[in-house]
N, C-alpha and C positions, 0 to 999 in steps of 0.2 A: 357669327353674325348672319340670319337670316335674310332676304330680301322683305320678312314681314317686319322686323325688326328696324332695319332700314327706315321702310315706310312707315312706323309708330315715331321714331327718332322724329323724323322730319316734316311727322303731321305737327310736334309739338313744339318744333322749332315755329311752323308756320301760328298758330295761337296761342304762343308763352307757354301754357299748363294745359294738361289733361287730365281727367279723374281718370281711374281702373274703369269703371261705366264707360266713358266717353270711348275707352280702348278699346274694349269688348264688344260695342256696338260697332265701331266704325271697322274694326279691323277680321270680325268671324272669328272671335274665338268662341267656341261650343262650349264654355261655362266660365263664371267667374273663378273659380280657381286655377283652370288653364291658363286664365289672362293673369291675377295676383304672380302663379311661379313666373312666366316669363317677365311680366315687370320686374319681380325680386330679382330676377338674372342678371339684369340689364342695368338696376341699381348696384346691385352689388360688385358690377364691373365695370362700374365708373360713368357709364353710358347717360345714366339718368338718377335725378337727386328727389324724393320723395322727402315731403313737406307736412306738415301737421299745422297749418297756417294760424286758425283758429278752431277753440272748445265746439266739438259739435257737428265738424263738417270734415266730410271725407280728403282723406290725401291728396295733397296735389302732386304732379309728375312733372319737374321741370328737366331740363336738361342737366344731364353732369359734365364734368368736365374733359371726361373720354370724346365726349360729341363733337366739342369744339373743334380736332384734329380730322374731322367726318368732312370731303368736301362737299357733300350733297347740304352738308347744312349753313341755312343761309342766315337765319336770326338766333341770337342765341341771347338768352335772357331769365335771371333766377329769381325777379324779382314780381311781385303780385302786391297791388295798391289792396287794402285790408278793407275798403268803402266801397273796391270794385266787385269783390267777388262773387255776390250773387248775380251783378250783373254779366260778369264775363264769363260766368257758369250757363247759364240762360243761353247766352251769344253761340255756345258752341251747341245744347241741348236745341237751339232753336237752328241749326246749321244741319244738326243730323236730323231734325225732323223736314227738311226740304228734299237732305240725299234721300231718303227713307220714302217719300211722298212723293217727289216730283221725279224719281227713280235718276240721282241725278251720282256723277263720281265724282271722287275727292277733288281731282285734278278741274272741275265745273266751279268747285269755289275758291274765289281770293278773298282772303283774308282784310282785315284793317291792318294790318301790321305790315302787309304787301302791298297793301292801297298807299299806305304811306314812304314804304322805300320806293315806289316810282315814281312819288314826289322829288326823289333829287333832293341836295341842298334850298330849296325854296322854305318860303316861308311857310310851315306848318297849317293846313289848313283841314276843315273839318273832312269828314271822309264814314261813308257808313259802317257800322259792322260788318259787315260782308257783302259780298258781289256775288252772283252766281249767273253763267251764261245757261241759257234755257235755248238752244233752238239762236236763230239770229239775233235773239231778243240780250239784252244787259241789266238785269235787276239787283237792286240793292235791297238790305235786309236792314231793317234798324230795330234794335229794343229798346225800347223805354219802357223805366220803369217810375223814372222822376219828372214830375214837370220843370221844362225848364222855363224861362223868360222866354214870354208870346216871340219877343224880334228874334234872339236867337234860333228857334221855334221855326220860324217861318224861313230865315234864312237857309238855314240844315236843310227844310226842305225844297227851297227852289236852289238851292248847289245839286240836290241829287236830282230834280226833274231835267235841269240842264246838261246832265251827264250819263242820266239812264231812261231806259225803253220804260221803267215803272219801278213803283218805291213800295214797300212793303214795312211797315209798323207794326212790330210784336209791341203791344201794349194793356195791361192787365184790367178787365173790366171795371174792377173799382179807383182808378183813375180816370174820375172823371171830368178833372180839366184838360189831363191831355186829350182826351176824344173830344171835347170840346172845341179845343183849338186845332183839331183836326177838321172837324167838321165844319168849325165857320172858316178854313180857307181854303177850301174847296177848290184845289188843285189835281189836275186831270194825271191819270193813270198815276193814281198814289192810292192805297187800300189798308185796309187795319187789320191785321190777324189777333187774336187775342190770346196772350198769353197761358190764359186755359185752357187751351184746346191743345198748344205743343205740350204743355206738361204731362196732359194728360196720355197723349198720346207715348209720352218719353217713357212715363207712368209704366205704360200697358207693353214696351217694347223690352222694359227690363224684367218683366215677370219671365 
């Protein structure tokens, strides 16, 4: 067991799944099949349980059951909602195009999954996709890809102006009521990124 290994284990402890992409970017391996064997290692010795979730879309890497015994890792989970996963594909493509641009390390971003275990036993409350400290500043990352209900809507967003330096919305140009209800509640240091521009960008990182 490597100390990269380590750090792959415990990146995906921190986000449920990761694809083979997500590995190979985040982690410097110098090709995909570099990264494919050492996944296959780590599967195959128990460490990590590769997924064929749905017709169509690449492996998922969850943890195995060797991890569990790991005390570095802190969440441990095999399961993936089937209505979430192009969004929580997106969550993490949109998390490496921030380390990648704002030249930022893993250890910069908390998770939603860590936003919500320092929730405590309280009552479950909303919480963005991810946090990343920039400098003194606290920014949150949101994707949407769905419109949700204008109240819920505006709520989500003044929980995160009250809790961050500025809010950030990945959201896909032909959604256009969500940019709508963006724009008419025209709340300060919140900004839109558009879904087109990370993909693109994820696009051009994997060639």
């Amino acid at each position: 067991m490597t100390a990269r290994d380590m750090a792959i284990i415990n990146e995906i402890s921190r986000w449920r799944f990761l694809l083979g992409r997500h590995v190979r970017e985040l982690f410097g391996f110098t090709g995909k099949r570099a990264c494919d064997r050492r996944l296959e290692k780590l599967t195959l010795n128990g460490y990590l349980e590769k997924k064929n979730v749905l017709v169509g879309y690449p492996c998922l890497y969850f943890l195995g059951k060797e991890a569990k015994k790991l005390s570095t890792v802190s969440y441990y989970s095999t399961k993936q909602s089937l209505d979430k996963i192009d969004h929580d594909i997106a969550v993490i493509d949109t998390a490496i195009y921030f380390i990648k641009t704002r030249y930022l390390k893993l250890e910069d971003i908390i998770t939603e999954k860590q936003l919500h275990s320092l929730e405590g036993f309280t009552i479950r409350k909303h919480e963005p996709d991810f946090v990343f400290l920039e400098g003194d500043k606290k920014i949150c990352v949101e994707v949407e890809f769905t419109a949700k209900n204008k109240n819920t809507f505006y709520e989500n967003m003044m929980a995160n102006f009250s809790k961050y330096d500025e809010q950030i919305w990945v959201v896909p140009k032909i959604q256009k009521k969500i940019l709508q209800l963006f724009y008419d509640m025209k709340i300060a240091d919140t900004h839109i990124l558009y879904w087109e521009e990370v993909a693109s960008y994820v696009r051009e990182e994997r060639k």
